[in-house]
DSSP file (Angstrom, degrees, kcal/mol; ACC not computed):
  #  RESIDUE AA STRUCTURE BP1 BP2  ACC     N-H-->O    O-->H-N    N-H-->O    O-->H-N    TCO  KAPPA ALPHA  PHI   PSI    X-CA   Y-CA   Z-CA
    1    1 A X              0   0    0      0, 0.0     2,-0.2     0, 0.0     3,-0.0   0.000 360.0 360.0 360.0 127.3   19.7  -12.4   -3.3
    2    2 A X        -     0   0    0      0, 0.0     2,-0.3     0, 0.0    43,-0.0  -0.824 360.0-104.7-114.8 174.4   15.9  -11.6   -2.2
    3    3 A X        -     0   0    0     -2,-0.2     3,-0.1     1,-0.2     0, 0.0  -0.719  46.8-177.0 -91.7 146.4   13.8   -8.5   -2.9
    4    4 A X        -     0   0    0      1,-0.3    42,-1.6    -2,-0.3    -1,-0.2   0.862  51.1 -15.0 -89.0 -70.9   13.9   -7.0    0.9
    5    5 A X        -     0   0    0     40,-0.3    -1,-0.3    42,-0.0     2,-0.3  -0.512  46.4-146.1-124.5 173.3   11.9   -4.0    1.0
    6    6 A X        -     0   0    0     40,-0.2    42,-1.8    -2,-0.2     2,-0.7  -0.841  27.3-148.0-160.0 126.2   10.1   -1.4   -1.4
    7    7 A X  E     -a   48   0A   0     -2,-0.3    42,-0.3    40,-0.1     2,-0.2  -0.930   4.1-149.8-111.4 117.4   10.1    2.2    0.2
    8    8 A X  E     -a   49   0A   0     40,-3.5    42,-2.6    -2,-0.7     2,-0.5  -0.431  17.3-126.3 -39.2 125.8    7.1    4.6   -0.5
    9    9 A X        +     0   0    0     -2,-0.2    56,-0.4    40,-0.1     2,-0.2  -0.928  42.0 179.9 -99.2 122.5    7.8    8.5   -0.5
   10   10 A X        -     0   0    0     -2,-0.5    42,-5.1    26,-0.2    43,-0.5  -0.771  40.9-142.8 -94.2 132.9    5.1    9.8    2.0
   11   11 A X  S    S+     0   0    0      1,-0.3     2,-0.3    -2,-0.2    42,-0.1   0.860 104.7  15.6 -74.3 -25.5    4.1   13.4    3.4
   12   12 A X     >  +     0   0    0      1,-0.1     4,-2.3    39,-0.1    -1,-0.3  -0.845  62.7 178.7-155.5 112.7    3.6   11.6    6.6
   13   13 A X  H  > S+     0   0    0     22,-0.5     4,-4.4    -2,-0.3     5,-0.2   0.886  89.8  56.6 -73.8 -32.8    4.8    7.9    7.7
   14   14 A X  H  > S+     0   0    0     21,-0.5     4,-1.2     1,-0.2    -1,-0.2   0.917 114.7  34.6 -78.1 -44.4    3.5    8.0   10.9
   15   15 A X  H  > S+     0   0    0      2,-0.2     4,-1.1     3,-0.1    -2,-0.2   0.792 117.8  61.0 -79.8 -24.1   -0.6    8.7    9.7
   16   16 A X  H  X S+     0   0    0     -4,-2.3     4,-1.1     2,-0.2     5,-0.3   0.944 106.5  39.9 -83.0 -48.0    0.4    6.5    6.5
   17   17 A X  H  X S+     0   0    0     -4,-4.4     4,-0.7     2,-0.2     3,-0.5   0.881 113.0  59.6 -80.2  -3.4    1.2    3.2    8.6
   18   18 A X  H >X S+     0   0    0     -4,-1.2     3,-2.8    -5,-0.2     4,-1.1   0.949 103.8  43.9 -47.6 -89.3   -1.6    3.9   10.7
   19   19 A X  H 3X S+     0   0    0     -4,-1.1     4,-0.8     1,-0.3    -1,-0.2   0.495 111.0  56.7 -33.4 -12.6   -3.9    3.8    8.2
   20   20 A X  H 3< S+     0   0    0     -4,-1.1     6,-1.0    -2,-0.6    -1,-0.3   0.490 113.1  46.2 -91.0 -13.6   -2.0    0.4    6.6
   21   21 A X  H << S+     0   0    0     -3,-2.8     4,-0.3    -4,-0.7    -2,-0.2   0.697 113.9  47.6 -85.1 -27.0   -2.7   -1.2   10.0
   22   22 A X  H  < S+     0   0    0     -4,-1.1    -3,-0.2    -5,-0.2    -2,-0.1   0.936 122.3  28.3 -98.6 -65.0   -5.9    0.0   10.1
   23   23 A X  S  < S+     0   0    0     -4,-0.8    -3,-0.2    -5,-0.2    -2,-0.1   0.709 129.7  28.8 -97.1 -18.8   -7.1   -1.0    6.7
   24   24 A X  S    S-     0   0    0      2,-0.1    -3,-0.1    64,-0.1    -1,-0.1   0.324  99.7-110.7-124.2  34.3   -5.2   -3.9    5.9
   25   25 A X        +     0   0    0     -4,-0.3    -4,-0.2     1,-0.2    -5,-0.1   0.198  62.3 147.1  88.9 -20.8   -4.2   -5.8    9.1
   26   26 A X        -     0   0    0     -6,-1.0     2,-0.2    16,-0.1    -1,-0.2  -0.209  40.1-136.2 -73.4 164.9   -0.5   -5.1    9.1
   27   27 A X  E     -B   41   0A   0     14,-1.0    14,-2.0     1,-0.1     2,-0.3  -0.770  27.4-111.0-109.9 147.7    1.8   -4.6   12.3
   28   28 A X  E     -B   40   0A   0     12,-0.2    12,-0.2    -2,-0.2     3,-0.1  -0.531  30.6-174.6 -67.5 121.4    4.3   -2.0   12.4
   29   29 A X  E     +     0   0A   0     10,-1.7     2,-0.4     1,-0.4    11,-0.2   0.937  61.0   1.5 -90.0 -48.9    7.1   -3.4   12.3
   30   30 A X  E     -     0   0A   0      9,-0.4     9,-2.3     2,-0.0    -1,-0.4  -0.931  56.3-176.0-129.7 148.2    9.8   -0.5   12.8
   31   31 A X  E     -B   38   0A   0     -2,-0.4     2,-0.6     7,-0.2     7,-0.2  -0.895  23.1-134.6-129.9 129.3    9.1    3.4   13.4
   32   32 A X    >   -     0   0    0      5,-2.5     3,-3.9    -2,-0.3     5,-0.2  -0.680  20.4-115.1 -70.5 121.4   11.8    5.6   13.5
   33   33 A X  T 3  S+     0   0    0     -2,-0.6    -1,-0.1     1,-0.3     0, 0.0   0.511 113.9  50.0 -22.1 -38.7   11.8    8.2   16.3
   34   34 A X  T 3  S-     0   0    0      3,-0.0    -1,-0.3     0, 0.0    -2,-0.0   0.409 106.5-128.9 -72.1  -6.3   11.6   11.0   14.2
   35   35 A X  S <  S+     0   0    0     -3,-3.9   -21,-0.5     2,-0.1   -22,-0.5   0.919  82.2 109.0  58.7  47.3    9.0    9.5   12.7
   36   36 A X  S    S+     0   0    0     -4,-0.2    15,-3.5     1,-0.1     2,-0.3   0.618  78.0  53.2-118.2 -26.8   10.6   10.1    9.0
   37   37 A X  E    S+ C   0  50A   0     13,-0.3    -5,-2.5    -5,-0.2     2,-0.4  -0.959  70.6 159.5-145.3  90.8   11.5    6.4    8.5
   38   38 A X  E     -BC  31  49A   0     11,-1.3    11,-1.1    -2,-0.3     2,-0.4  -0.866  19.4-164.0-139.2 162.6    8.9    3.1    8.9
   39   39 A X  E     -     0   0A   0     -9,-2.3   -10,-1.7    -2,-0.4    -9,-0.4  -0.941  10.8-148.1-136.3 169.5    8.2   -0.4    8.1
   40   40 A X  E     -B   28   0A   0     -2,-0.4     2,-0.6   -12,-0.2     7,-0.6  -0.945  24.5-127.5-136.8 156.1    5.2   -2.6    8.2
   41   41 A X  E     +B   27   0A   0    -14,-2.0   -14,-1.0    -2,-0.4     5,-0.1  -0.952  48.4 152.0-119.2  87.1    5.7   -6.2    8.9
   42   42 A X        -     0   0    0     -2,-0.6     2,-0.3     3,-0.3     3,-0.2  -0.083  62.7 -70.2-138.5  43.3    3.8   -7.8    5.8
   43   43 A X  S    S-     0   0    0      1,-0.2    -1,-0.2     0, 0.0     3,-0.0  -0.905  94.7 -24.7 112.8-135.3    5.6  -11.3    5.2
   44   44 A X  S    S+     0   0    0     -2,-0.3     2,-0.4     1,-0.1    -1,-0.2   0.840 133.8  50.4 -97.5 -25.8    9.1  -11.9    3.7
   45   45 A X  S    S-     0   0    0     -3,-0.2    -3,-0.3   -40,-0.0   -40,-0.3  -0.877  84.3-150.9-114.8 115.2    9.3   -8.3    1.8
   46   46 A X        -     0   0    0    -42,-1.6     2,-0.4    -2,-0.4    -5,-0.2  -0.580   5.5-136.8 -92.1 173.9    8.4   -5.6    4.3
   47   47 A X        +     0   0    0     -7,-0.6     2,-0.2   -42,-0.2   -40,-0.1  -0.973  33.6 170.5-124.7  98.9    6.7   -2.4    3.0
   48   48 A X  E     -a    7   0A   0    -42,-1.8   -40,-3.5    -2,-0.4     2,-0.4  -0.547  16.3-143.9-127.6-173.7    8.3    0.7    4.8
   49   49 A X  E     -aC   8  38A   0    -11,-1.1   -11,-1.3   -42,-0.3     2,-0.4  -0.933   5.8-148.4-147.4  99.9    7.9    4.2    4.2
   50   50 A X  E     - C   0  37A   0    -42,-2.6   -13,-0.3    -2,-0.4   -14,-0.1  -0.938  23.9-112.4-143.8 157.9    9.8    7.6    4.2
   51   51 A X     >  -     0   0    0    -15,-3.5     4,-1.0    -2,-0.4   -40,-0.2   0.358  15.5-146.2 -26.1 123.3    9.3   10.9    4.7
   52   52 A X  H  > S+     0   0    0    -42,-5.1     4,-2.2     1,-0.2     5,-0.2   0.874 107.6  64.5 -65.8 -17.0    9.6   13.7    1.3
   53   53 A X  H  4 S+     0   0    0    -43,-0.5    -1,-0.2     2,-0.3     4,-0.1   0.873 106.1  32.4 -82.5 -45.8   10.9   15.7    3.8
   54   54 A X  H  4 S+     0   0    0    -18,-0.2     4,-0.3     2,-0.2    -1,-0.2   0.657 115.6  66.0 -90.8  -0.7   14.3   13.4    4.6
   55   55 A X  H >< S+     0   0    0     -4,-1.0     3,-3.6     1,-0.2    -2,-0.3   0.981 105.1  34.7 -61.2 -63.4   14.1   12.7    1.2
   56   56 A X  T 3< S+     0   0    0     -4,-2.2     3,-0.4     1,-0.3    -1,-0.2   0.430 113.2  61.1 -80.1   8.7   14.9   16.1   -0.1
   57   57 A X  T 3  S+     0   0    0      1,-0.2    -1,-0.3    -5,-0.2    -2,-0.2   0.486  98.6  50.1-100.3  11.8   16.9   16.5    2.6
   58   58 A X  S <  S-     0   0    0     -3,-3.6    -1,-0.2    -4,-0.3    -2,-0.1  -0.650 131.9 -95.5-118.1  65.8   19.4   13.4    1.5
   59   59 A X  S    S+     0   0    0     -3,-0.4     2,-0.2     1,-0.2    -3,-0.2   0.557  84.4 138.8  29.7  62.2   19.2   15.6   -2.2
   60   60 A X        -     0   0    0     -5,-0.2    -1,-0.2    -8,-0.1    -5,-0.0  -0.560  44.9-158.4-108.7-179.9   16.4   13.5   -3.6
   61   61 A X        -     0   0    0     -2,-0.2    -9,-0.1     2,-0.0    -2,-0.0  -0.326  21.0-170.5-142.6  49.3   13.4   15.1   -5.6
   62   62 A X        -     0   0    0    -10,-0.2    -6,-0.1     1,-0.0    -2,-0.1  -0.350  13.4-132.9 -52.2 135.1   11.1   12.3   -5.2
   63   63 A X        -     0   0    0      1,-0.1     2,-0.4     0, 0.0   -54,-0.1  -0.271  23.7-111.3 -70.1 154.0    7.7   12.7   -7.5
   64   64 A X        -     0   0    0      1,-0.1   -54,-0.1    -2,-0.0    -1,-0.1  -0.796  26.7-106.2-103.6 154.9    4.3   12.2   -6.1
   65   65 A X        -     0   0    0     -2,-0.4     2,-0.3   -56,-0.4    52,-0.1  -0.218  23.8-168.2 -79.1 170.5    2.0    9.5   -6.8
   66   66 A X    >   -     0   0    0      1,-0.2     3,-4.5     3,-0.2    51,-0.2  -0.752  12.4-155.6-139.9  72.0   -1.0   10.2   -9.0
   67   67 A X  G >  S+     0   0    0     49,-1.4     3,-1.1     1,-0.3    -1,-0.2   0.850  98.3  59.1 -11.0 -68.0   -3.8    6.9   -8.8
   68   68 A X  G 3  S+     0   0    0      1,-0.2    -1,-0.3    -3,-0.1    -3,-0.0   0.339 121.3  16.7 -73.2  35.6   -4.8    8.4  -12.3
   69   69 A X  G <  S+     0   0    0     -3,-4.5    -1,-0.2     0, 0.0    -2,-0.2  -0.093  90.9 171.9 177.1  61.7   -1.6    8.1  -13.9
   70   70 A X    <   -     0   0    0     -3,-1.1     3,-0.1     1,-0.1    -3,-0.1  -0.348  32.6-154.2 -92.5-174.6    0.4    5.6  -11.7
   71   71 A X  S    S-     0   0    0      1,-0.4     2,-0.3    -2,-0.1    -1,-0.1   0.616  73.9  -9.0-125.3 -35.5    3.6    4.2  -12.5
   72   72 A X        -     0   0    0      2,-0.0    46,-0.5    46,-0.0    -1,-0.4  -0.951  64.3-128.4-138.6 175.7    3.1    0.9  -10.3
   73   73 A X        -     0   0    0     -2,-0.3     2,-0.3    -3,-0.1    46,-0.2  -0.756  10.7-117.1-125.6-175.7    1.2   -0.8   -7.9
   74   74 A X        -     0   0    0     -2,-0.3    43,-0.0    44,-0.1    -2,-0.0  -0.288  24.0-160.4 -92.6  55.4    0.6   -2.5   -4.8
   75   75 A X        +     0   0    0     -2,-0.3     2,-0.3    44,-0.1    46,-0.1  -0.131  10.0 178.3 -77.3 123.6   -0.7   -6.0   -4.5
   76   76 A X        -     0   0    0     44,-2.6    46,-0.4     2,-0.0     2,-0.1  -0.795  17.7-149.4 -88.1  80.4   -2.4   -7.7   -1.5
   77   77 A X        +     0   0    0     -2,-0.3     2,-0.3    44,-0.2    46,-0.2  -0.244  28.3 151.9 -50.2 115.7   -3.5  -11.0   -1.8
   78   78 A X  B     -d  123   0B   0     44,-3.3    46,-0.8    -2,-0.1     3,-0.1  -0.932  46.2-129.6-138.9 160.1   -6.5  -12.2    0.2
   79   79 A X  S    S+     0   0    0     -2,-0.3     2,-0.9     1,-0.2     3,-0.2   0.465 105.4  51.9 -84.9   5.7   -9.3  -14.6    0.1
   80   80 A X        +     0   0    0     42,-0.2     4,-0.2     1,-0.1    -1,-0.2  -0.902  65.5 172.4-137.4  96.2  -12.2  -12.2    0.9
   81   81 A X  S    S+     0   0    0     -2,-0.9     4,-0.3     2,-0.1     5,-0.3   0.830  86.2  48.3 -74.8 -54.6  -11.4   -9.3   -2.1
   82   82 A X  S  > S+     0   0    0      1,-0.3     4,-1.7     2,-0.2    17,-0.1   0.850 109.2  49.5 -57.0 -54.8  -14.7   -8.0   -0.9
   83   83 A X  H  > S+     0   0    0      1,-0.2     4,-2.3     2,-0.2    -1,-0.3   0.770 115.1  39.1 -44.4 -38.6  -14.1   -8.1    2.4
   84   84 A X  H  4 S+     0   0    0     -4,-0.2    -2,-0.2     2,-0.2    -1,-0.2   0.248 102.3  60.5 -93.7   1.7  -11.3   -6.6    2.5
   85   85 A X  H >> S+     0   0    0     -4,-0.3     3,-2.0     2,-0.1     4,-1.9   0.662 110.2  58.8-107.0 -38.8  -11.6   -3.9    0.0
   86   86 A X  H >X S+     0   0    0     -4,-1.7     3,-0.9    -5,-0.3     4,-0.6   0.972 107.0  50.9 -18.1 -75.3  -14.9   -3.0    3.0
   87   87 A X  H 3< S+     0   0    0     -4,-2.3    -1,-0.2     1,-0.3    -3,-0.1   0.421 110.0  39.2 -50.8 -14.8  -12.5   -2.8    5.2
   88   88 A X  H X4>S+     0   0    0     -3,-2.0     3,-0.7     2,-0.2     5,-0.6   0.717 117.4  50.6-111.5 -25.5  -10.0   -0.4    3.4
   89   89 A X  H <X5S+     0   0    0     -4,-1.9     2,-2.3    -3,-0.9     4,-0.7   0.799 107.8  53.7 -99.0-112.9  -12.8    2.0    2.0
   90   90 A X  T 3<5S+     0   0    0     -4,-0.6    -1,-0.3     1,-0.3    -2,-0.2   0.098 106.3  53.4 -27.9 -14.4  -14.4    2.2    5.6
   91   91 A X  T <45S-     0   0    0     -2,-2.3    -1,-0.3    -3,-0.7   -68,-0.2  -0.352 138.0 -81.6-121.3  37.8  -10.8    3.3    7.0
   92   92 A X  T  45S+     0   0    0      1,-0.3    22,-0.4    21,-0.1     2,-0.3   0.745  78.2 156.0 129.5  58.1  -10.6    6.3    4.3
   93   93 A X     << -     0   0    0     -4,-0.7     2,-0.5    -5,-0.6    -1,-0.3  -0.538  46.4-123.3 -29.6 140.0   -9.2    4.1    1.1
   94   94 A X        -     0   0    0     18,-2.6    18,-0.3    -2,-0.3     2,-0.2  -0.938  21.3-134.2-115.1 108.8  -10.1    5.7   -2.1
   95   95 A X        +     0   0    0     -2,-0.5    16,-0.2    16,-0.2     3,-0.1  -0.588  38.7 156.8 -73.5 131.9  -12.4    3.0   -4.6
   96   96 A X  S    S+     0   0    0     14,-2.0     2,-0.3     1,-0.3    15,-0.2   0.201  73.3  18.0-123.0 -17.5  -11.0    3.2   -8.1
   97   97 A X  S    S-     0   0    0     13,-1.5    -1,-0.3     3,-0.0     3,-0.1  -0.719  73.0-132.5-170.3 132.0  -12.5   -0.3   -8.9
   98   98 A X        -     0   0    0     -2,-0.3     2,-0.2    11,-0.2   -16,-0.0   0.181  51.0 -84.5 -53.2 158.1  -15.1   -2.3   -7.4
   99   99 A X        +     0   0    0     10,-0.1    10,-0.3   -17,-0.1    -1,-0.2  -0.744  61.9 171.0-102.8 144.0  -14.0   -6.0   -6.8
  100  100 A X  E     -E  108   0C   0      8,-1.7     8,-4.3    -2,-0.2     2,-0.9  -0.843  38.2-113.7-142.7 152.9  -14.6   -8.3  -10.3
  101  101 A X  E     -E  107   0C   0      6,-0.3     6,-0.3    -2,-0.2     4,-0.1  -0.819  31.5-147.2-114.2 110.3  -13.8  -11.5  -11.4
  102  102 A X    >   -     0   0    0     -2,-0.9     3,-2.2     4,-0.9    24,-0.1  -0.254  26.2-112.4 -73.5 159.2  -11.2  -11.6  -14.6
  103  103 A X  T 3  S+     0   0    0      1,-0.2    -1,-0.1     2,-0.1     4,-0.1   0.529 118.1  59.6 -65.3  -0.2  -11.4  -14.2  -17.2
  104  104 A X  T 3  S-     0   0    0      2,-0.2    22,-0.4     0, 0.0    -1,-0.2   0.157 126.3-102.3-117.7  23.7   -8.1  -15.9  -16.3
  105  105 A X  S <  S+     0   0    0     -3,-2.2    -2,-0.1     1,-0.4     2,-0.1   0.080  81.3 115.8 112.3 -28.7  -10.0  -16.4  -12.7
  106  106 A X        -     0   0    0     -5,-0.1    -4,-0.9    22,-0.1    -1,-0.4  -0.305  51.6-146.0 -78.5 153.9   -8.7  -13.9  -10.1
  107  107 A X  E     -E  101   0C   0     -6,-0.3    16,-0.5    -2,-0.1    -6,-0.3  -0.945  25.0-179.9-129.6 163.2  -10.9  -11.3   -8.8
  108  108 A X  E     -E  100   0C   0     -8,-4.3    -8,-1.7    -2,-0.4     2,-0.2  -0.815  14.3-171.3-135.0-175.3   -9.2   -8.1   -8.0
  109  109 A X        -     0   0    0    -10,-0.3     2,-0.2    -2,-0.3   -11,-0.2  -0.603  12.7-138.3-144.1-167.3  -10.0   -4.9   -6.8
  110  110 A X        +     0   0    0     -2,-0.2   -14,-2.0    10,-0.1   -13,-1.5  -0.717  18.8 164.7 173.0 153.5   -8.1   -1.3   -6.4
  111  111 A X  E     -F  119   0D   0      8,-0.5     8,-0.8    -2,-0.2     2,-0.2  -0.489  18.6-148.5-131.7-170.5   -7.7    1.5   -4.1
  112  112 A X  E     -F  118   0D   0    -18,-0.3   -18,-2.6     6,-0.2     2,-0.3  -0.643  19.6-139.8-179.0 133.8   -5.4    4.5   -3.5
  113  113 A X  E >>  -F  117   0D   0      4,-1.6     3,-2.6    -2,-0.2     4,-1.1  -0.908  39.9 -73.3-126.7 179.8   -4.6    5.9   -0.3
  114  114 A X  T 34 S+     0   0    0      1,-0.4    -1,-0.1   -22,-0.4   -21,-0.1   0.093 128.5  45.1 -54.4 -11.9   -4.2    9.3    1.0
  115  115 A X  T 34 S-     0   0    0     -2,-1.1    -1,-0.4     2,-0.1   -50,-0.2   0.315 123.9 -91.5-112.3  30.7   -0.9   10.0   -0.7
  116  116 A X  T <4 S+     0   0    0     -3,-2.6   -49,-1.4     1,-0.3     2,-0.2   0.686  70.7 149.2 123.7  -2.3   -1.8    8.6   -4.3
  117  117 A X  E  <  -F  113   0D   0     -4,-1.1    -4,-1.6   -51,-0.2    -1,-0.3  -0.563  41.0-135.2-110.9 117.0   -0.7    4.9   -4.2
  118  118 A X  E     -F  112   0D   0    -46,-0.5    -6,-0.2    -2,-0.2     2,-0.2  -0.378  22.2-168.9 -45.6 143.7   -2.6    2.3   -6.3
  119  119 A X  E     -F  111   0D   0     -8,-0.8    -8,-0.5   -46,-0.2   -44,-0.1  -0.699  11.0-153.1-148.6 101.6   -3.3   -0.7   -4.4
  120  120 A X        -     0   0    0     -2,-0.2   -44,-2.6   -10,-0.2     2,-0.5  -0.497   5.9-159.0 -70.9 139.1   -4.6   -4.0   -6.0
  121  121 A X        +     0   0    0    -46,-0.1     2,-0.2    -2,-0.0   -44,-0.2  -0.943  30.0 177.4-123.4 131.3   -6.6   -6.1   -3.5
  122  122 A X        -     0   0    0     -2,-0.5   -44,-3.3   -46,-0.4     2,-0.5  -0.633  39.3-126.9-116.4 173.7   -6.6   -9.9   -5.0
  123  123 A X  B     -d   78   0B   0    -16,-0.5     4,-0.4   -46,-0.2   -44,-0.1  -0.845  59.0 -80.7 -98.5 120.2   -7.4  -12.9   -4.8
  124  124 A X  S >  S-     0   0    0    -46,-0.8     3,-2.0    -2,-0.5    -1,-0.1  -0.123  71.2 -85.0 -30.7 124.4   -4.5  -15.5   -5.1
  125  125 A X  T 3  S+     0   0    0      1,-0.3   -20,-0.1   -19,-0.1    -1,-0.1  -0.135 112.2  11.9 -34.7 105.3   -4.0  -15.9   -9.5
  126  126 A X  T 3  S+     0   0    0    -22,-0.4    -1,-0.3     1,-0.3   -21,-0.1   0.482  93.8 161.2  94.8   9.3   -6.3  -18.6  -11.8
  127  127 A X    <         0   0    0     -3,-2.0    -1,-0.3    -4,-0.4    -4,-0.1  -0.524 360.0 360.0 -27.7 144.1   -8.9  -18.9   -8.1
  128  128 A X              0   0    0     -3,-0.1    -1,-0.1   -21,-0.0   -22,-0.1   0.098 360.0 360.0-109.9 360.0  -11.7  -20.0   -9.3
């Protein structure tokens, strides 16, 4: 068994992987024609994305995410935290913490974008 995928509930898939292309380098991998339904091409576990709208129309209730009061997050791993946290702020990323360096070596970072999502950006675990 491997983990495949992890699907976001989104108001809009089509402006949310734009804006994951935009600010952290990944390629769309799939969009569905209706544009309800998406995936991003970001290594062996892709990160796709769908619509509340066909959610609650397949009888879901999905909740929305809340940065201050999340329930998980997102990790990206880079070597340039700094850079790359620029790079996500300058393409409309929401700072919730400034990139730092933790005592067990990593330096991390954190975001949220436009529907609520935490997003750690790190540095690969015990970097020095």
């Amino acid at each position: 068994m491997k983990f495949k995928y992890a699907i976001l509930y989104v108001e809009n898939v089509r402006d949310t992987m734009d804006f994951y292309r935009r600010a952290f380098g990944f390629k769309i991998k799939f969009l569905h024609e209706s544009g309800d339904f998406g995936e991003m091409d970001t290594g062996e576990t892709s990160l796709s994305f769908s619509s509340l709208s066909l959610m609650a129309g397949l009888g879901k209730s999905p909740g929305r995410a809340d940065p201050a009061a999340p329930v998980f997050e997102i990790a990206f791993e880079t070597a340039d935290v700094a850079g790359s946290l620029r790079q996500a702020l300058a393409e409309g990323a929401t700072l919730i913490q400034d990139a730092r360096k933790e005592p067990w070596g990593q330096t991390t970072s954190y975001v949220s974008d436009s529907n609520g999502y935490l997003i750690e950006i790190c540095s690969p675990v015990g970097e020095l």
